[in-house]
C-alpha positions in Angstrom: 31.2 1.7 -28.3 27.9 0.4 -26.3 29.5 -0.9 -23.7 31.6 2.4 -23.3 28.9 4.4 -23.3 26.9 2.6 -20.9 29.7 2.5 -18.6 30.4 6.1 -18.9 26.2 7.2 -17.9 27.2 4.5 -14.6 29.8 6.9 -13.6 27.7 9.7 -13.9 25.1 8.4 -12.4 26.7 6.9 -9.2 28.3 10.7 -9.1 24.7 12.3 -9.3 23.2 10.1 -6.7 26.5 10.8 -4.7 25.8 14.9 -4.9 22.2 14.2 -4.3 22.8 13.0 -1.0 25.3 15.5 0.2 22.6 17.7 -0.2 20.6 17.1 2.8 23.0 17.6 5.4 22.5 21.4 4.5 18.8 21.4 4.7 18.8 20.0 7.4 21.5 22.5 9.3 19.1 25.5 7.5 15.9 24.1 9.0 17.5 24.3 12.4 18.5 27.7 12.4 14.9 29.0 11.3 14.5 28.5 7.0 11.4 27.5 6.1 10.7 25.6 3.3 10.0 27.5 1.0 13.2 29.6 1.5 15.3 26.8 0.9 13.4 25.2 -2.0 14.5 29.0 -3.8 18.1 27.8 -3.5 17.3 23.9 -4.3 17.7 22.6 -7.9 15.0 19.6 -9.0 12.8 20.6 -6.2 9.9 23.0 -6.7 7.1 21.8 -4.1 7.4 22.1 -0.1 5.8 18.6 -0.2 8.5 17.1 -2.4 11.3 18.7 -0.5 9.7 17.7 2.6 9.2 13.9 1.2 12.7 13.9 0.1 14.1 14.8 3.9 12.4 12.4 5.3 13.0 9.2 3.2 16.9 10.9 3.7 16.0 10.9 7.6 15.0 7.3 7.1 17.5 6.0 5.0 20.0 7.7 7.8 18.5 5.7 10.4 18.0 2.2 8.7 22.3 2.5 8.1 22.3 3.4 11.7 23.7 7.1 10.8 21.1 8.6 12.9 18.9 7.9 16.3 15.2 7.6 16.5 15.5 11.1 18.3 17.2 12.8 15.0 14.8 11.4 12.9 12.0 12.6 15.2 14.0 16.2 15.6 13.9 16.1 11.8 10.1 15.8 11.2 9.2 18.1 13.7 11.5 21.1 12.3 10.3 20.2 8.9 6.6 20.9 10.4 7.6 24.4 11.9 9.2 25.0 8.8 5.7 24.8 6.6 5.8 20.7 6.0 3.3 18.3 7.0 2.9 16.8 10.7 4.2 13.7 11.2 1.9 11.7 11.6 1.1 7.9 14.1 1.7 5.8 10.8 5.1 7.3 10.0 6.4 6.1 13.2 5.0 2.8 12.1 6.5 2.4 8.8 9.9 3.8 10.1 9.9 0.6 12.7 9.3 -1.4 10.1 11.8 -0.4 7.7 14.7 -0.4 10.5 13.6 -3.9 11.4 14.3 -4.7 7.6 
């Protein structure tokens, strides 16, 4: 029964990290036509801070770009619409670590 059970919170786990994904495509298409941050975190579930939705974009953005799903450009796009909408600047050392992590 262990084994079965185990096997079963896999599934649902690979599902849940599967949905969390698809859900920053969205955000992303919101942010570009004007949302702020705070408007979408009202429609987000597990989100409740403009800092962690903003966090959780990014590392999205990044992990886009280290699979090669996304250019330098769309990353860059990315940051600075998630500063108009209310997030923090990017800032020189972001640009840094992002290097970094796509030379990995």
């Amino acid at each position: 029964m262990n084994a079965v059970t185990i096997a079963a919170l896999d599934v649902v786990l690979a599902v849940e990290n599967q949905v969390n994904a698809l859900r920053w495509p969205p955000v992303l298409d919101a942010l570009r036509f004007g949302a702020t941050l705070d408007q979408v975190i009202e429609v987000m579930l597990n989100v409740e801070t403009t800092e962690e939705l903003a966090a959780g974009l990014i590392d999205w953005s990044v992990g886009q770009e280290i699979a090669g799903r996304m250019s330098d450009d769309e990353v860059d796009e990315l940051m600075e619409l998630v500063h108009a909408a209310g997030g923090p600047a990017p800032v020189p050392a972001y640009a840094t670590f992002r290097a970094e992590a796509v030379a990995r």
